[in-house]
C-alpha positions as CSV (number, residue, x, y, z in Angstrom):
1,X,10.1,-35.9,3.4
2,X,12.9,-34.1,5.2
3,X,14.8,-31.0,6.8
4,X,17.6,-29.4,5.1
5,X,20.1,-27.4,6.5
6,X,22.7,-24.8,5.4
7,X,25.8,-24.8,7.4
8,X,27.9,-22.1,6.6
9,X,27.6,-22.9,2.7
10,X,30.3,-20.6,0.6
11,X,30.5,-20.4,-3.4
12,X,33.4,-18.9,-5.5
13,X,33.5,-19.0,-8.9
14,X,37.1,-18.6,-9.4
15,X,38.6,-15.8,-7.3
16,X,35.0,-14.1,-7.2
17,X,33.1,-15.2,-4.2
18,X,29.0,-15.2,-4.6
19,X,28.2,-17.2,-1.6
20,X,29.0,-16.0,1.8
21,X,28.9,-18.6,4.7
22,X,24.9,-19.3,4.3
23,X,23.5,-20.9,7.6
24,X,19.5,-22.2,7.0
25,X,17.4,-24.3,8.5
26,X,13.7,-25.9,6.9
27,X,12.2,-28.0,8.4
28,X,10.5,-30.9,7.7
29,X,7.3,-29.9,5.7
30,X,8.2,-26.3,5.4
31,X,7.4,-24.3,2.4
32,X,10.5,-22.1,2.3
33,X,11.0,-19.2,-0.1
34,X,14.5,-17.6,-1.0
35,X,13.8,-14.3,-2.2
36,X,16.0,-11.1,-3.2
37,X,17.2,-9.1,-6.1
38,X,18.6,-10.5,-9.2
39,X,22.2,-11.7,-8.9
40,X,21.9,-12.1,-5.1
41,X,22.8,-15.8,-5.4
42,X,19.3,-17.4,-4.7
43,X,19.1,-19.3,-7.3
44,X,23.0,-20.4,-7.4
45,X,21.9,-21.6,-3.5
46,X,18.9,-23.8,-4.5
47,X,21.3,-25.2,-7.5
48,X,23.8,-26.4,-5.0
49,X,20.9,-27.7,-2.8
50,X,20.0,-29.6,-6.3
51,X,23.5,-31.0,-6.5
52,X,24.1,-29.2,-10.1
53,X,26.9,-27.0,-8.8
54,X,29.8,-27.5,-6.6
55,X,30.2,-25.6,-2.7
56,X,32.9,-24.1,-2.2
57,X,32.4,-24.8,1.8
58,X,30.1,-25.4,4.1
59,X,27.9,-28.1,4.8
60,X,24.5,-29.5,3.1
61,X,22.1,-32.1,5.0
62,X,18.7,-33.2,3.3
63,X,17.7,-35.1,6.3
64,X,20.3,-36.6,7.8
65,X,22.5,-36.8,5.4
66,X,25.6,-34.5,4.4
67,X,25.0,-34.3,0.7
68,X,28.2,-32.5,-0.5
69,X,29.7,-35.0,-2.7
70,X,26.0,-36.9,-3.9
71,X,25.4,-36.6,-7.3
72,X,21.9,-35.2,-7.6
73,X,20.0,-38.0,-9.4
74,X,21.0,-39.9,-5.4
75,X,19.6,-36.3,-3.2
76,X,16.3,-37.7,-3.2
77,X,15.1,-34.2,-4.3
78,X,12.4,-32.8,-7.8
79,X,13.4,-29.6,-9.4
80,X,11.0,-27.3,-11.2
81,X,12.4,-25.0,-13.6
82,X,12.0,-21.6,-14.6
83,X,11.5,-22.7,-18.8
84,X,9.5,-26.4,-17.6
85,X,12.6,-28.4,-19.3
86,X,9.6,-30.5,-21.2
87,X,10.9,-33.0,-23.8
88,X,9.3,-31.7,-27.1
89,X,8.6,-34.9,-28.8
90,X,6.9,-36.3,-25.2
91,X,3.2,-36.7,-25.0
92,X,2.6,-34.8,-21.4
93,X,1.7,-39.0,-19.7
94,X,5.5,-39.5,-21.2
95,X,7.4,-36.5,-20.1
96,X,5.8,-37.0,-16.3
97,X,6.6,-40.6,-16.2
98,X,10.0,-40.6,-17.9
99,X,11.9,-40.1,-14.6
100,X,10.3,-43.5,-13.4
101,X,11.3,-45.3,-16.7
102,X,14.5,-44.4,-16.2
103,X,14.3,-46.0,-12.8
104,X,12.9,-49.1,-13.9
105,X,9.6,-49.3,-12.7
106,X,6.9,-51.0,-14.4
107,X,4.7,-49.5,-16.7
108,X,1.4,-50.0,-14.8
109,X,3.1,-48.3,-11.2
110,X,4.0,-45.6,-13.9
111,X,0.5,-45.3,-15.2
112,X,-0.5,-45.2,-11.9
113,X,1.7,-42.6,-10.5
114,X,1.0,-40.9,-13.4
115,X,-2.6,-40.9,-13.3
116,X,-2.5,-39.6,-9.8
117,X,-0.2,-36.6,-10.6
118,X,-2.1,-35.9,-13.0
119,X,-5.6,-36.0,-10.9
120,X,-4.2,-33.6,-8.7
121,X,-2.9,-31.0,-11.3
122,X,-6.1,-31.2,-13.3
123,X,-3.8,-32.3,-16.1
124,X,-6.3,-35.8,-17.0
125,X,-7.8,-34.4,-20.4
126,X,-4.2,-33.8,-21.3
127,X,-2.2,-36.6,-21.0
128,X,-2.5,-37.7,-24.8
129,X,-1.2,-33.9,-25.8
130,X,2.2,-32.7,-26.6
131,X,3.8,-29.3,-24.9
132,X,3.2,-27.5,-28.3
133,X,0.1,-27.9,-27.4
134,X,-1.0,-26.3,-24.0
135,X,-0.9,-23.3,-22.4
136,X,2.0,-21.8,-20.5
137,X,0.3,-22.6,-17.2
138,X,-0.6,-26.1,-18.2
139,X,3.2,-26.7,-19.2
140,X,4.0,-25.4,-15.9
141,X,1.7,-28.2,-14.4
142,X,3.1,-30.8,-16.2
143,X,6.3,-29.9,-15.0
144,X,4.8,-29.5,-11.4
145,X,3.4,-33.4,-12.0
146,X,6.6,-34.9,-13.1
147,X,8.5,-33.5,-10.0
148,X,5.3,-35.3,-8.1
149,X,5.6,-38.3,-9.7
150,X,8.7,-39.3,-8.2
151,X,7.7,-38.6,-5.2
152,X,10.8,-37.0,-3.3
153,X,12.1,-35.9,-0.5
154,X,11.9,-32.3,-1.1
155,X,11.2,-30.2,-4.2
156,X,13.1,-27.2,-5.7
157,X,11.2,-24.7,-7.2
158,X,13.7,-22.0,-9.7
159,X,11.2,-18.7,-10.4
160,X,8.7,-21.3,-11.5
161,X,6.0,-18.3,-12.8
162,X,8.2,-16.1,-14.3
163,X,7.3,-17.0,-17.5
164,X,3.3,-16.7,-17.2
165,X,1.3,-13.9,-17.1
166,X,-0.1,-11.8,-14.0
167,X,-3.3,-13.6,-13.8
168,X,-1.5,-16.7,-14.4
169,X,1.0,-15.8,-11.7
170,X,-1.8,-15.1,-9.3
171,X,-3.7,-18.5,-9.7
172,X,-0.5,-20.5,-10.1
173,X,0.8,-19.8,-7.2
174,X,-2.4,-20.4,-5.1
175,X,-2.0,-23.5,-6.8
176,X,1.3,-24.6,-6.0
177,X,0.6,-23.6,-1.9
178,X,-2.9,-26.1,-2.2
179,X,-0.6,-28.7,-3.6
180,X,1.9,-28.2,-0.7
181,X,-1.2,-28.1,1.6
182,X,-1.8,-31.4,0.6
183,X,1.4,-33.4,-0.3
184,X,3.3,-31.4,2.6
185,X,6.6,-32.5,0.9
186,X,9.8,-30.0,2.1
187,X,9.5,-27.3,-0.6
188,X,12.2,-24.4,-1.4
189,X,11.0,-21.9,-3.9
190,X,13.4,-19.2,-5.5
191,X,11.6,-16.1,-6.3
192,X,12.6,-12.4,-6.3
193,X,9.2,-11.3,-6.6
194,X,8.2,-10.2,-2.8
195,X,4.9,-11.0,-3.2
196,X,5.1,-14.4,-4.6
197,X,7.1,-14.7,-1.1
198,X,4.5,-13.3,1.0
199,X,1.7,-15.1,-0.3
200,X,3.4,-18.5,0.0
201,X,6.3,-19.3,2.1
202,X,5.9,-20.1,5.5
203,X,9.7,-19.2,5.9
204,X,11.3,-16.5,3.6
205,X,14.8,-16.1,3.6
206,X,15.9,-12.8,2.3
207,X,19.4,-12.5,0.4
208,X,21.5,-9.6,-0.9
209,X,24.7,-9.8,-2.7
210,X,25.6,-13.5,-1.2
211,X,24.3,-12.9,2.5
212,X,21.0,-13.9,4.1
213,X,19.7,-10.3,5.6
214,X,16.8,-11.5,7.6
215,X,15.1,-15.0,7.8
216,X,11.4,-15.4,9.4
217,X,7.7,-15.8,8.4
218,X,6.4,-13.5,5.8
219,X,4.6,-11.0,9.0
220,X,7.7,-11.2,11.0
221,X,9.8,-9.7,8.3
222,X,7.1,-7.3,7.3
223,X,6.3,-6.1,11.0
224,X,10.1,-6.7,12.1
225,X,12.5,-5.6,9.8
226,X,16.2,-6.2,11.2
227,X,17.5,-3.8,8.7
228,X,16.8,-1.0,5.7
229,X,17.3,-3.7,2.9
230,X,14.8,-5.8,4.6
231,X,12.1,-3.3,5.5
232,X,12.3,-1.9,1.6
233,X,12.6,-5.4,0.3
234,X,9.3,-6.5,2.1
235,X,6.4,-5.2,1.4
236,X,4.1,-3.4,-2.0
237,X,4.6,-0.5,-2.3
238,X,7.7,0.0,-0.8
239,X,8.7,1.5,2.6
240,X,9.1,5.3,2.7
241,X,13.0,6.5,4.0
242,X,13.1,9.8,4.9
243,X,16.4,11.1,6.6
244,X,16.0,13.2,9.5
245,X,17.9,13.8,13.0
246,X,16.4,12.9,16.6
247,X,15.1,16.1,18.4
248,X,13.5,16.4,21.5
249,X,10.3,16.9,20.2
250,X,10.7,14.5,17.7
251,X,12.9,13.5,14.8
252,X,13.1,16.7,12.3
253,X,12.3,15.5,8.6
254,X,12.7,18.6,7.4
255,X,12.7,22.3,8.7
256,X,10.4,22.5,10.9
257,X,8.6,19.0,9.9
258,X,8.5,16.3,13.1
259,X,7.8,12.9,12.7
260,X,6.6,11.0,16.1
261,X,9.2,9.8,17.8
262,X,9.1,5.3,17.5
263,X,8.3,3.7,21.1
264,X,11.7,1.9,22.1
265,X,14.1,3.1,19.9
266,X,17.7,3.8,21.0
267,X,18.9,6.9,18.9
268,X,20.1,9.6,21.7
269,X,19.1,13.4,21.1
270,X,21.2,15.0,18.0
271,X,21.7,11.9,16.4
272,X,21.0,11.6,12.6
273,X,18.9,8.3,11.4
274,X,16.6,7.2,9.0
275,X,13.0,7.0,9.5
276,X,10.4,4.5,7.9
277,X,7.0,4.5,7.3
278,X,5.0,2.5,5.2
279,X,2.5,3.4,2.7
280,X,-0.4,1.6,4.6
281,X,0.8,3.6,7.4
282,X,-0.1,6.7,6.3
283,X,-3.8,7.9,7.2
284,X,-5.2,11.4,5.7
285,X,-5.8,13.4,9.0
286,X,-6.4,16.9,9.9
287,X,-3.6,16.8,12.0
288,X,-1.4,15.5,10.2
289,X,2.1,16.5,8.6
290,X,1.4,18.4,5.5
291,X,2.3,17.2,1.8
292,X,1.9,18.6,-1.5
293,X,-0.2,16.3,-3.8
294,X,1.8,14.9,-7.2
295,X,-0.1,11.8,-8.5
296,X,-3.5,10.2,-7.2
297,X,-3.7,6.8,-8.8
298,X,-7.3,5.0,-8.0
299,X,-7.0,1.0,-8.4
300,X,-10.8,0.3,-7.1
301,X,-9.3,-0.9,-3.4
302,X,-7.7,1.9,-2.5
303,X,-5.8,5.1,-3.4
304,X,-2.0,5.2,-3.9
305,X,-1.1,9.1,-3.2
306,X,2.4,9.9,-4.6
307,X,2.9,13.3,-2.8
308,X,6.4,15.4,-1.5
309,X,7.2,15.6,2.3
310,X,9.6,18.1,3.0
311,X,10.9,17.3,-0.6
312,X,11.1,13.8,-0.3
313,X,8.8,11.7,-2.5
314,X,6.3,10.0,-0.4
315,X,3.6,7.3,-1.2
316,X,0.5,6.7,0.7
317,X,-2.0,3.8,0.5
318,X,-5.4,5.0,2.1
319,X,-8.6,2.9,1.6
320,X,-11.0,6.1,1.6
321,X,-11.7,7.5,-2.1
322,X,-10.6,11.2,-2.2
323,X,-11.0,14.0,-5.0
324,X,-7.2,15.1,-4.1
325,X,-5.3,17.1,-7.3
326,X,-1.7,18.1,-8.4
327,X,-0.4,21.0,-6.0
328,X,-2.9,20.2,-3.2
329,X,-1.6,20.2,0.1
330,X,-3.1,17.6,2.2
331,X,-2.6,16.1,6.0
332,X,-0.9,12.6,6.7
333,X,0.0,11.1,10.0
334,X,2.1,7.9,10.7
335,X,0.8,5.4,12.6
336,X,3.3,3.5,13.0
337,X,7.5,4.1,12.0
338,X,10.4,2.4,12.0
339,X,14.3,3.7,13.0
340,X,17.3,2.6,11.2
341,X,21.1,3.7,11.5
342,X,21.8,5.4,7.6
343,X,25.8,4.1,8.4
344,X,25.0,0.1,9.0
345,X,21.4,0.5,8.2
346,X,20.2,-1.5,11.0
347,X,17.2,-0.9,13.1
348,X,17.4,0.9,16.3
349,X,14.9,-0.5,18.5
Protein backbone atom coordinates (compact mmCIF):
# COMPACT_ATOMS: atom_id res chain seq x y z
CA UNK A 1 0.00 0.00 0.00
CA UNK A 2 0.74 3.74 -0.45
CA UNK A 3 -0.06 7.66 -0.47
CA UNK A 4 -0.47 9.45 -3.62
CA UNK A 5 -0.11 12.87 -4.09
CA UNK A 6 -1.20 15.50 -6.66
CA UNK A 7 1.09 18.34 -7.01
CA UNK A 8 -0.12 20.95 -9.06
CA UNK A 9 -1.10 18.26 -11.96
CA UNK A 10 -2.20 20.24 -15.36
CA UNK A 11 -3.73 18.54 -18.60
CA UNK A 12 -4.08 20.15 -22.12
CA UNK A 13 -5.16 18.47 -24.92
CA UNK A 14 -3.76 20.58 -27.52
CA UNK A 15 -4.37 24.25 -26.87
CA UNK A 16 -7.57 23.30 -24.69
CA UNK A 17 -6.59 23.01 -21.08
CA UNK A 18 -8.93 20.37 -18.95
CA UNK A 19 -6.69 20.06 -15.90
CA UNK A 20 -6.01 23.03 -13.77
CA UNK A 21 -2.97 22.77 -11.32
CA UNK A 22 -4.65 19.77 -9.18
CA UNK A 23 -3.02 19.61 -5.62
CA UNK A 24 -4.39 16.05 -3.60
CA UNK A 25 -3.26 14.24 -0.96
CA UNK A 26 -4.49 10.22 0.01
CA UNK A 27 -3.20 8.73 2.26
CA UNK A 28 -2.08 5.50 2.88
CA UNK A 29 -5.25 3.33 3.23
CA UNK A 30 -7.62 5.98 2.29
CA UNK A 31 -10.68 5.28 0.24
CA UNK A 32 -10.76 8.49 -1.81
CA UNK A 33 -13.65 9.41 -4.17
CA UNK A 34 -13.34 12.02 -7.11
CA UNK A 35 -16.72 13.14 -7.75
CA UNK A 36 -18.39 15.95 -9.99
CA UNK A 37 -20.28 16.54 -13.13
CA UNK A 38 -19.66 14.86 -16.40
CA UNK A 39 -16.76 16.41 -18.28
CA UNK A 40 -15.23 17.88 -15.07
CA UNK A 41 -11.98 15.92 -15.72
CA UNK A 42 -12.32 13.14 -12.89
CA UNK A 43 -11.88 10.57 -14.73
CA UNK A 44 -9.01 12.13 -17.19
CA UNK A 45 -7.35 12.59 -13.39
CA UNK A 46 -7.53 8.98 -12.24
CA UNK A 47 -6.25 8.00 -15.96
CA UNK A 48 -3.11 9.97 -15.48
CA UNK A 49 -2.87 8.53 -11.90
CA UNK A 50 -3.17 5.00 -14.03
CA UNK A 51 -0.30 6.14 -16.33
CA UNK A 52 -2.70 5.83 -19.55
CA UNK A 53 -2.40 9.52 -20.36
CA UNK A 54 0.27 12.00 -20.33
CA UNK A 55 0.47 15.41 -17.61
CA UNK A 56 0.85 18.21 -19.03
CA UNK A 57 2.57 19.46 -15.52
CA UNK A 58 2.68 18.83 -12.27
CA UNK A 59 3.87 16.19 -10.22
CA UNK A 60 2.50 12.48 -9.36
CA UNK A 61 3.98 10.29 -6.32
CA UNK A 62 2.46 6.77 -5.52
CA UNK A 63 4.43 6.44 -2.41
CA UNK A 64 7.48 7.78 -2.77
CA UNK A 65 7.97 7.76 -6.06
CA UNK A 66 7.48 10.58 -8.80
CA UNK A 67 5.62 8.47 -11.36
CA UNK A 68 5.53 10.93 -14.37
CA UNK A 69 7.40 9.09 -16.90
CA UNK A 70 6.51 5.12 -15.47
CA UNK A 71 4.74 3.24 -17.80
CA UNK A 72 1.68 1.99 -15.97
CA UNK A 73 2.21 -1.80 -16.06
CA UNK A 74 5.66 -0.39 -13.45
CA UNK A 75 2.92 2.05 -11.06
CA UNK A 76 2.29 -0.78 -8.90
CA UNK A 77 -1.44 0.20 -9.26
CA UNK A 78 -5.16 -2.24 -10.39
CA UNK A 79 -7.74 -0.38 -12.38
CA UNK A 80 -11.41 -1.30 -12.47
CA UNK A 81 -13.31 -0.18 -15.40
CA UNK A 82 -16.46 1.25 -16.12
CA UNK A 83 -17.44 -1.84 -18.99
CA UNK A 84 -15.19 -4.76 -16.64
CA UNK A 85 -12.65 -5.11 -19.82
CA UNK A 86 -13.27 -9.11 -19.36
CA UNK A 87 -11.60 -11.19 -22.12
CA UNK A 88 -14.63 -12.94 -23.79
CA UNK A 89 -13.21 -16.24 -24.48
CA UNK A 90 -11.73 -16.35 -20.55
CA UNK A 91 -13.22 -18.75 -18.16
CA UNK A 92 -13.72 -16.04 -15.00
CA UNK A 93 -10.39 -18.43 -12.94
CA UNK A 94 -8.54 -17.23 -16.43
CA UNK A 95 -9.43 -13.68 -16.84
CA UNK A 96 -8.44 -13.02 -12.88
CA UNK A 97 -5.26 -14.80 -13.14
CA UNK A 98 -4.15 -13.63 -16.52
CA UNK A 99 -2.35 -10.56 -15.14
CA UNK A 100 -0.04 -13.07 -13.00
CA UNK A 101 0.63 -15.26 -16.19
CA UNK A 102 1.79 -12.51 -17.80
CA UNK A 103 4.14 -12.03 -14.90
CA UNK A 104 5.46 -15.33 -14.70
CA UNK A 105 4.28 -16.78 -11.82
CA UNK A 106 3.56 -20.35 -11.40
CA UNK A 107 0.46 -21.78 -11.92
CA UNK A 108 -0.18 -23.12 -8.34
CA UNK A 109 0.69 -19.26 -6.69
CA UNK A 110 -1.96 -18.32 -9.51
CA UNK A 111 -4.45 -20.89 -8.33
CA UNK A 112 -3.88 -19.77 -5.08
CA UNK A 113 -4.21 -16.13 -5.50
CA UNK A 114 -6.96 -16.91 -7.40
CA UNK A 115 -8.83 -19.03 -5.15
CA UNK A 116 -8.52 -16.36 -2.51
CA UNK A 117 -9.87 -13.50 -4.65
CA UNK A 118 -12.36 -15.36 -5.46
CA UNK A 119 -13.30 -16.42 -1.69
CA UNK A 120 -13.61 -12.97 -0.92
CA UNK A 121 -15.86 -11.82 -3.88
CA UNK A 122 -18.16 -14.88 -3.50
CA UNK A 123 -17.09 -15.63 -7.02
CA UNK A 124 -16.06 -19.73 -6.11
CA UNK A 125 -19.12 -21.48 -7.85
CA UNK A 126 -18.00 -19.37 -10.85
CA UNK A 127 -14.66 -19.82 -11.69
CA UNK A 128 -15.43 -22.57 -14.45
CA UNK A 129 -18.05 -19.93 -16.22
CA UNK A 130 -17.43 -17.59 -18.99
CA UNK A 131 -18.63 -13.61 -18.82
CA UNK A 132 -21.48 -14.49 -21.16
CA UNK A 133 -22.50 -16.17 -18.58
CA UNK A 134 -23.10 -14.04 -15.29
CA UNK A 135 -24.79 -11.38 -14.21
CA UNK A 136 -23.68 -7.72 -14.54
CA UNK A 137 -22.79 -7.62 -10.90
CA UNK A 138 -20.96 -10.79 -10.96
CA UNK A 139 -18.87 -9.51 -14.03
CA UNK A 140 -18.18 -6.52 -12.01
CA UNK A 141 -16.72 -8.94 -9.31
CA UNK A 142 -14.64 -10.60 -11.45
CA UNK A 143 -13.28 -7.55 -12.44
CA UNK A 144 -12.99 -6.40 -8.73
CA UNK A 145 -10.97 -9.98 -8.15
CA UNK A 146 -8.51 -9.63 -10.98
CA UNK A 147 -7.52 -6.06 -9.77
CA UNK A 148 -7.13 -8.15 -6.20
CA UNK A 149 -5.23 -10.67 -7.51
CA UNK A 150 -2.30 -8.72 -8.19
CA UNK A 151 -2.22 -7.40 -5.19
CA UNK A 152 -1.21 -3.55 -5.65
CA UNK A 153 -0.34 -0.78 -4.31
CA UNK A 154 -3.44 1.09 -4.81
CA UNK A 155 -6.56 0.55 -6.92
CA UNK A 156 -8.36 2.76 -9.46
CA UNK A 157 -11.91 2.51 -9.55
CA UNK A 158 -13.54 4.46 -13.21
CA UNK A 159 -17.64 4.73 -12.42
CA UNK A 160 -17.38 1.08 -11.66
CA UNK A 161 -21.54 0.68 -11.09
CA UNK A 162 -22.60 2.64 -13.74
CA UNK A 163 -23.53 -0.05 -15.64
CA UNK A 164 -25.78 -2.02 -13.02
CA UNK A 165 -28.96 -1.41 -11.83
CA UNK A 166 -30.23 0.66 -8.63
CA UNK A 167 -30.43 -2.28 -6.41
CA UNK A 168 -27.32 -3.52 -7.87
CA UNK A 169 -25.69 -0.10 -7.30
CA UNK A 170 -26.86 -0.07 -3.77
CA UNK A 171 -25.39 -3.57 -2.68
CA UNK A 172 -22.29 -3.19 -4.87
CA UNK A 173 -21.07 -0.52 -3.42
CA UNK A 174 -21.54 -1.79 0.16
CA UNK A 175 -19.53 -4.35 -1.28
CA UNK A 176 -16.67 -2.68 -2.56
CA UNK A 177 -16.32 -0.44 1.06
CA UNK A 178 -16.33 -4.24 3.07
CA UNK A 179 -13.69 -5.19 0.62
CA UNK A 180 -11.68 -1.95 1.41
CA UNK A 181 -12.60 -2.63 5.10
CA UNK A 182 -10.74 -5.52 4.90
CA UNK A 183 -7.85 -5.34 2.31
CA UNK A 184 -7.26 -1.51 3.33
CA UNK A 185 -5.34 -1.08 -0.02
CA UNK A 186 -5.15 2.95 -1.11
CA UNK A 187 -8.37 3.16 -3.22
CA UNK A 188 -9.43 6.19 -5.65
CA UNK A 189 -12.98 5.83 -7.00
CA UNK A 190 -14.39 8.16 -9.87
CA UNK A 191 -17.95 8.63 -9.53
CA UNK A 192 -20.24 11.58 -10.35
CA UNK A 193 -23.04 10.12 -8.52
CA UNK A 194 -23.07 12.16 -4.98
CA UNK A 195 -24.27 9.45 -3.24
CA UNK A 196 -22.02 6.77 -4.29
CA UNK A 197 -19.49 9.47 -2.76
CA UNK A 198 -21.23 9.91 0.47
CA UNK A 199 -21.71 6.43 1.19
CA UNK A 200 -18.13 5.48 0.59
CA UNK A 201 -15.25 7.66 0.52
CA UNK A 202 -13.55 8.63 3.44
CA UNK A 203 -12.14 11.66 1.41
CA UNK A 204 -14.21 13.18 -1.50
CA UNK A 205 -12.70 15.53 -3.68
CA UNK A 206 -15.17 17.58 -5.60
CA UNK A 207 -14.24 18.83 -9.19
CA UNK A 208 -15.82 21.30 -11.68
CA UNK A 209 -14.62 22.21 -15.03
CA UNK A 210 -10.78 21.14 -14.26
CA UNK A 211 -10.56 22.56 -10.56
CA UNK A 212 -10.97 20.77 -7.25
CA UNK A 213 -13.87 23.03 -5.37
CA UNK A 214 -13.72 21.59 -1.96
CA UNK A 215 -11.86 18.38 -0.63
CA UNK A 216 -12.94 16.86 2.96
CA UNK A 217 -14.96 13.85 4.43
CA UNK A 218 -18.34 13.24 3.10
CA UNK A 219 -20.02 15.36 6.57
CA UNK A 220 -17.52 18.03 6.31
CA UNK A 221 -18.51 18.92 2.78
CA UNK A 222 -22.22 18.31 3.53
CA UNK A 223 -22.19 20.46 6.85
CA UNK A 224 -19.36 22.92 5.46
CA UNK A 225 -19.81 23.87 2.10
CA UNK A 226 -16.87 26.30 0.98
CA UNK A 227 -18.92 27.41 -1.94
CA UNK A 228 -22.58 27.26 -4.00
CA UNK A 229 -21.21 24.49 -6.33
CA UNK A 230 -20.26 22.55 -3.40
CA UNK A 231 -23.33 22.97 -1.09
CA UNK A 232 -25.66 22.01 -4.38
CA UNK A 233 -23.33 19.34 -5.40
CA UNK A 234 -23.55 17.55 -1.92
CA UNK A 235 -26.33 16.36 -0.77
CA UNK A 236 -30.14 14.46 -2.18
CA UNK A 237 -32.22 16.41 -2.77
CA UNK A 238 -30.40 19.33 -3.60
CA UNK A 239 -29.83 22.52 -1.51
CA UNK A 240 -32.53 25.25 -1.88
CA UNK A 241 -30.94 28.96 -3.31
CA UNK A 242 -33.06 31.55 -2.87
CA UNK A 243 -31.70 35.17 -3.65
CA UNK A 244 -32.53 37.76 -1.17
CA UNK A 245 -30.76 41.01 0.42
CA UNK A 246 -29.55 41.33 4.22
CA UNK A 247 -32.01 43.48 6.28
CA UNK A 248 -31.99 44.27 9.69
CA UNK A 249 -34.53 42.09 10.61
CA UNK A 250 -33.40 39.52 8.43
CA UNK A 251 -32.51 38.72 4.90
CA UNK A 252 -35.74 39.62 2.67
CA UNK A 253 -36.59 36.56 0.22
CA UNK A 254 -39.25 38.16 -1.07
CA UNK A 255 -41.58 41.15 -0.19
CA UNK A 256 -42.16 41.03 2.88
CA UNK A 257 -40.73 37.25 3.43
CA UNK A 258 -37.60 37.07 6.09
CA UNK A 259 -35.46 34.30 6.41
CA UNK A 260 -33.46 34.05 9.88
CA UNK A 261 -30.46 35.67 9.65
CA UNK A 262 -27.15 32.65 9.74
CA UNK A 263 -25.04 32.88 13.12
CA UNK A 264 -21.53 34.26 11.98
CA UNK A 265 -21.98 35.37 8.66
CA UNK A 266 -20.24 38.52 7.27
CA UNK A 267 -22.75 40.09 4.74
CA UNK A 268 -23.24 43.96 6.05
CA UNK A 269 -26.89 45.45 6.09
CA UNK A 270 -28.11 46.14 2.21
CA UNK A 271 -26.08 43.67 0.82
CA UNK A 272 -27.60 41.20 -1.69
CA UNK A 273 -26.59 37.29 -1.16
CA UNK A 274 -27.75 34.01 -1.64
CA UNK A 275 -29.32 32.02 0.97
CA UNK A 276 -29.35 28.06 1.42
CA UNK A 277 -31.30 25.82 3.02
CA UNK A 278 -31.63 22.34 2.69
CA UNK A 279 -34.52 20.17 2.18
CA UNK A 280 -33.97 18.21 5.53
CA UNK A 281 -33.90 21.55 6.95
CA UNK A 282 -37.15 22.52 6.46
CA UNK A 283 -39.62 21.51 9.42
CA UNK A 284 -43.65 22.15 8.91
CA UNK A 285 -44.32 24.77 11.81
CA UNK A 286 -46.99 27.08 12.71
CA UNK A 287 -44.70 29.66 12.64
CA UNK A 288 -43.22 29.24 9.92
CA UNK A 289 -42.66 31.16 6.49
CA UNK A 290 -45.62 30.44 4.40
CA UNK A 291 -45.59 28.35 1.01
CA UNK A 292 -48.06 27.35 -1.46
CA UNK A 293 -48.24 23.53 -1.83
CA UNK A 294 -47.29 22.09 -5.69
CA UNK A 295 -46.37 18.35 -5.39
CA UNK A 296 -46.47 15.99 -2.20
CA UNK A 297 -44.54 12.96 -3.19
CA UNK A 298 -44.77 10.01 -0.30
CA UNK A 299 -41.67 7.46 -0.56
CA UNK A 300 -42.66 5.43 2.74
CA UNK A 301 -39.60 7.40 4.82
CA UNK A 302 -40.63 10.52 4.42
CA UNK A 303 -42.40 13.27 2.46
CA UNK A 304 -40.64 15.33 -0.29
CA UNK A 305 -42.94 18.70 -0.55
CA UNK A 306 -42.22 20.58 -3.77
CA UNK A 307 -43.96 23.91 -2.83
CA UNK A 308 -43.24 27.99 -4.11
CA UNK A 309 -41.64 30.48 -1.62
CA UNK A 310 -41.99 33.82 -2.61
CA UNK A 311 -42.06 32.29 -6.21
CA UNK A 312 -39.07 30.31 -5.90
CA UNK A 313 -39.53 26.56 -6.20
CA UNK A 314 -38.80 25.03 -2.91
CA UNK A 315 -38.36 21.31 -1.71
CA UNK A 316 -38.79 20.06 1.69
CA UNK A 317 -37.95 16.64 3.18
CA UNK A 318 -40.12 16.12 6.51
CA UNK A 319 -40.40 12.71 8.15
CA UNK A 320 -44.08 13.38 9.45
CA UNK A 321 -46.82 11.95 6.87
CA UNK A 322 -49.19 14.91 5.99
CA UNK A 323 -52.51 15.08 3.89
CA UNK A 324 -51.08 18.44 2.26
CA UNK A 325 -52.82 19.27 -1.53
CA UNK A 326 -52.09 21.50 -4.73
CA UNK A 327 -52.72 25.26 -3.76
CA UNK A 328 -52.42 24.69 0.06
CA UNK A 329 -50.55 27.11 1.88
CA UNK A 330 -48.57 25.60 4.57
CA UNK A 331 -45.78 26.78 7.31
CA UNK A 332 -41.92 25.98 7.03
CA UNK A 333 -39.17 27.23 9.18
CA UNK A 334 -35.29 26.73 8.50
CA UNK A 335 -33.38 25.32 10.99
CA UNK A 336 -30.45 25.81 9.89
CA UNK A 337 -29.15 28.16 6.46
CA UNK A 338 -26.24 28.79 4.75
CA UNK A 339 -24.90 32.42 3.06
CA UNK A 340 -23.03 32.61 -0.10
CA UNK A 341 -21.82 35.69 -2.31
CA UNK A 342 -24.15 35.23 -5.83
CA UNK A 343 -20.78 37.22 -7.66
CA UNK A 344 -17.91 34.51 -6.48
CA UNK A 345 -20.35 32.21 -4.86
CA UNK A 346 -18.45 31.56 -1.83
CA UNK A 347 -19.74 31.29 1.57
CA UNK A 348 -19.86 34.12 3.87
CA UNK A 349 -19.26 32.84 7.27
Amino acid sequence: MAAVTLSGVHKSFGSTPVVHGVDIEIADGEFCVLVGPSGCGKSTLLRMIAGLEEISGGEIRIGDRVVNNVAPKERDIAMVFQNYALYPHMTVQDNMGFSLKLAGESPSAIKARVDEAASILGLGDYLARFPRQLSGGQRQRVAMGRAIVRKPQVFLFDEPLSNLDAKLRVQMRTEIKALHQRLKTTSIYVTHDQIEAMTMADKIVVMNAGKTEQVGSPLELYDNPTNLFVAGFIGSPAMNFLPGRVAASGIEVGEGVFLPIPVGNAAATGRDVIIGVRPEHLAVAGSGLPVEVVVVEPTGADTQIFCKLAGINVTAVVRERHEFHPGETIRLAPQLTFIFDPASGTRLA
